[in-house]
C-alpha positions in Angstrom: 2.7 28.0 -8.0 -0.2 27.9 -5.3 -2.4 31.1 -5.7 -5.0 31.7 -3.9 -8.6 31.9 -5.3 -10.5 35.3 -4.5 -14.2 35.2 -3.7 -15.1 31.9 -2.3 -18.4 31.0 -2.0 -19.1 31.0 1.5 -21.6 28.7 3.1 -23.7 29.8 5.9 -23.2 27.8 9.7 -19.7 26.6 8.3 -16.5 27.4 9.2 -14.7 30.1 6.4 -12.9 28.3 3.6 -10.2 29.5 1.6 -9.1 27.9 -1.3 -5.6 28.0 -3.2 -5.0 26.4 -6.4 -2.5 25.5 -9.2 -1.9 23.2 -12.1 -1.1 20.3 -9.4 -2.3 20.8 -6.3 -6.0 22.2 -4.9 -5.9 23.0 -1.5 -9.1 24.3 1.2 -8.6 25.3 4.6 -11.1 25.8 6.9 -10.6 28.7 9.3 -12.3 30.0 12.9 -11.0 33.7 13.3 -7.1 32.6 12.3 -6.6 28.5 13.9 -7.0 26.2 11.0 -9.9 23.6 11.8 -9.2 21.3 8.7 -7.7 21.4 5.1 -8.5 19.5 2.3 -5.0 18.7 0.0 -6.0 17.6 -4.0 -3.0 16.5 -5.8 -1.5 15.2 -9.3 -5.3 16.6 -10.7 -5.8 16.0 -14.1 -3.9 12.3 -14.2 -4.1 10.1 -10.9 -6.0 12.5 -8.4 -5.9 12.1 -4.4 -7.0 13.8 -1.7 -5.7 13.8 1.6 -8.0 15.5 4.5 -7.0 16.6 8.0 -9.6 17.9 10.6 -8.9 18.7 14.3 -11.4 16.2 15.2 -10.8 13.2 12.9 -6.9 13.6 11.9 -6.3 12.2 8.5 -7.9 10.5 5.3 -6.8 9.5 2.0 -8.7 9.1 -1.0 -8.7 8.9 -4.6 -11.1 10.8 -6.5 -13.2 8.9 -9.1 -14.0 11.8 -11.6 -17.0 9.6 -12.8 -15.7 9.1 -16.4 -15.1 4.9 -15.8 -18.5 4.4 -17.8 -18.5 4.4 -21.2 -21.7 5.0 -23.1 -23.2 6.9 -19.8 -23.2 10.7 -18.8 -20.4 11.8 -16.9 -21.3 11.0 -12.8 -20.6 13.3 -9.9 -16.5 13.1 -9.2 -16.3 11.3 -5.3 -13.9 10.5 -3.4 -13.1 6.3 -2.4 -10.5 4.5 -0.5 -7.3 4.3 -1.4 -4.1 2.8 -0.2 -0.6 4.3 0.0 0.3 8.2 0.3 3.8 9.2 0.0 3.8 11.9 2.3 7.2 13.0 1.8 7.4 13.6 -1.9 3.4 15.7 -1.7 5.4 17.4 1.1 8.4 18.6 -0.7 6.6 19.3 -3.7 4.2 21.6 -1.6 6.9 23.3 0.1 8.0 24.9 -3.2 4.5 25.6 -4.7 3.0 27.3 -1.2 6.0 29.5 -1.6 3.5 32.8 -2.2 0.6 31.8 -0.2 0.2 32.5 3.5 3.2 31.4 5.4 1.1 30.3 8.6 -1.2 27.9 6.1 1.9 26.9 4.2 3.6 26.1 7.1 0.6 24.6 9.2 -0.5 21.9 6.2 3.4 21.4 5.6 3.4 20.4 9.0 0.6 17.8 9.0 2.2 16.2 5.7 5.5 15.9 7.3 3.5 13.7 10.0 1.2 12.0 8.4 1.4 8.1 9.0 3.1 8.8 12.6 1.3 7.7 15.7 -2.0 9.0 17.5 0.5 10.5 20.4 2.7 12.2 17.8 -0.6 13.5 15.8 -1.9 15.0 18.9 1.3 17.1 19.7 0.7 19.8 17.3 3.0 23.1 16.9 0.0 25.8 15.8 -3.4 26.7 17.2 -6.1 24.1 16.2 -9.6 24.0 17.1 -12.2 21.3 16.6 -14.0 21.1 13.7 
């Protein structure tokens, strides 16, 4: 179950971050007063991890995170992120649905949202529900 993590480390000319976390999912949001400006979604950590991003001003990406273990015989590298194909928006969706279940319903609801339409047109992306500001 999402919990949120007290205390994060704020950085200064950014927007305020929150960050909620569990044994499957890592999510940070990125807040101006209360709209939501962007969220960062980490998922199936530990195994196969992916991150799907949404900002107000560049709509979605998709990546897989490298954790920088591929090379044996060399010190562990930085963890990025790099392409990666398919996202199966529904079943993250679903999933997240139950384990936002304690965190703050306007978040919960909001990134729900944007999982629900990801892969839908420009048009459709545009049309969104909740306060949004640029990021």
């Amino acid at each position: 179950m999402l919990a949120e993590i007290k205390n994060v480390r704020q950085i200064p000319g950014e927007p305020k971050r929150r960050w909620f976390s569990d044994t499957y999912f890592d999510l940070i949001v990125w807040l101006e007063a209360d709209a939501i400006l962007g969220f960062q979604l980490c998922y199936d950590k530990g195994k196969n991890e992916h991150a799907l991003t949404w900002k107000s001003s560049a709509a979605y990406t998709h990546n897989r995170v490298d954790d920088g273990e591929e090379n044996p015989g060399r010190y562990k590298a930085t963890p990025i992120l790099v392409a990666d194909g398919s996202f199966d928006n529904r079943m993250i969706a679903d999933r997240f649905l139950i384990e936002s279940a304690e965190i703050d319903f306007t978040i919960s609801l909001f990134v729900f949202d944007k999982l629900i339409r990801f892969g839908n047109n420009v048009a459709t992306l545009k049309n969104q529900p909740l306060e949004e500001k640029q990021f």
